[in-house]
C-alpha positions as semicolon CSV with decimal commas, in nm:
position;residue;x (nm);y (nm);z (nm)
1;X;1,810;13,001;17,499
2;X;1,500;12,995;17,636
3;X;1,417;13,148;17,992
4;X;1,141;12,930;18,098
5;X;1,063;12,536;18,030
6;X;0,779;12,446;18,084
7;X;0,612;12,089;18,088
8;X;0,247;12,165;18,146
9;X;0,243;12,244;18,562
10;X;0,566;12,261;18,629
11;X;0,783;12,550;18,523
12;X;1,173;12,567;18,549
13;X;1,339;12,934;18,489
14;X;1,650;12,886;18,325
15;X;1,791;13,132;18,586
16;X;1,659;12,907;18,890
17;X;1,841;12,605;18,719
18;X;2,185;12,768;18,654
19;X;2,172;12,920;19,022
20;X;2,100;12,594;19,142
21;X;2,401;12,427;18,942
22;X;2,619;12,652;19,064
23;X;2,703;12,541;19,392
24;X;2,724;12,196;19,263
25;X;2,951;12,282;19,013
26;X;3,093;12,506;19,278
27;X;3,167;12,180;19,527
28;X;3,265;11,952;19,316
29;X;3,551;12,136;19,202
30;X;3,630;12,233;19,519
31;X;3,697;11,901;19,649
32;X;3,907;11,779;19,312
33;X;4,120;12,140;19,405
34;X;4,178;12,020;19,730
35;X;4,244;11,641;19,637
36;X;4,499;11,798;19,389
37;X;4,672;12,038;19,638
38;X;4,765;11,697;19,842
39;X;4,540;11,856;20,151
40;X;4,359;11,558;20,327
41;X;4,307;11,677;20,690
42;X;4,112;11,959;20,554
43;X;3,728;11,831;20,499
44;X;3,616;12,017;20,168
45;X;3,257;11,979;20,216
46;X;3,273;12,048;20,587
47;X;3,432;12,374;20,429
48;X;3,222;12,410;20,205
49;X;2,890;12,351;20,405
50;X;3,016;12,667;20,685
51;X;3,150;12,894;20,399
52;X;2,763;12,831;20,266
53;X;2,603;12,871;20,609
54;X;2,828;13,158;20,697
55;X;2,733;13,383;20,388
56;X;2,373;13,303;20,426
57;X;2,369;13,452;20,792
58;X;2,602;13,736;20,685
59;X;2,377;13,807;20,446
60;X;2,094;13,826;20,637
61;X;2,205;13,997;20,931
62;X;2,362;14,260;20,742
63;X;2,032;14,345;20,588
64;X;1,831;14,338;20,908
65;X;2,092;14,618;21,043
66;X;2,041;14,781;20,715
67;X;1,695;14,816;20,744
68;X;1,631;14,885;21,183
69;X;1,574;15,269;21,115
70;X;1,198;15,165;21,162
71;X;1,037;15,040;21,490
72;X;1,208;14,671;21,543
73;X;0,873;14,410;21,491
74;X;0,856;14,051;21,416
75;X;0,836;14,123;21,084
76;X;1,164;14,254;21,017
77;X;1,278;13,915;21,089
78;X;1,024;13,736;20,830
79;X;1,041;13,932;20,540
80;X;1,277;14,081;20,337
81;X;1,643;13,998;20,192
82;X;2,007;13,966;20,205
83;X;2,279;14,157;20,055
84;X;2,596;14,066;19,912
85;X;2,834;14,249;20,155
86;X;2,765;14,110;20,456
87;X;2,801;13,728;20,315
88;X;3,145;13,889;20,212
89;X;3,234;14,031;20,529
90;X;3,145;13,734;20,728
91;X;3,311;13,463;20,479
92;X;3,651;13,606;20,544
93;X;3,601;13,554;20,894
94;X;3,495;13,247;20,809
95;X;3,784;13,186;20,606
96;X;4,062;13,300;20,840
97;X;3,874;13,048;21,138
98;X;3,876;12,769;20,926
99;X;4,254;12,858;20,790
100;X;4,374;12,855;21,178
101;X;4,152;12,570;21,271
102;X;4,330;12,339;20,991
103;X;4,676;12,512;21,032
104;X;4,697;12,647;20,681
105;X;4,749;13,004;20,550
106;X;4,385;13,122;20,463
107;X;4,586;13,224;20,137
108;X;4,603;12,870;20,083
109;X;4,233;12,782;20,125
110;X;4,124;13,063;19,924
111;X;4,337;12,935;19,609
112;X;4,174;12,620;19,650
């Protein structure tokens, strides 16, 4: 496998590409899952666009609360990352809205 194609200016990391098939992937069986499971008032890319939106604030905030020992400044809110655990934490929240907002058991979202 190679890690990098490249086609004179434009370079494509095999790493960029998989993590951008992912959620594609990621959606499309999502929607057959919930097609299968017979669930048609729940919107699966409504679902899946706040699940996305939801772990990409988590993530953020989380690290900005990580990283306040310092004086708080613009930049704090420009640069740097996100961590995993707070996309986590605020998913299941996420998940357990969404569950009582379409009258299902979040048990039954998260198998789909």
């Amino acid at each position: 496998m190679q890690p990098v194609v490249s086609t004179g200016l434009w370079h494509l990391n095999s790493y960029g590409a998989c993590l951008s098939a992912a959620p594609l992937a990621g959606s499309a069986v999502l929607v057959a899952e919930l097609r299968r499971r017979s669930l048609p008032h729940v919107r699966s890319l409504g679902v899946l666009a706040v699940i996305a939106c939801g772990a990409i604030i988590g993530a953020r905030v989380d690290w900005i609360l990580g990283h306040l020992g310092g004086a708080p400044s613009v930049e704090l809110l420009l640069d740097g990352g996100f961590t995993f655990y707070g996309a986590l934490i605020l998913d299941c929240l996420v998940v357990l809205a969404l569950a009582s907002r379409y009258r299902i058991t979040p048990l039954a979202l998260c198998d789909a």
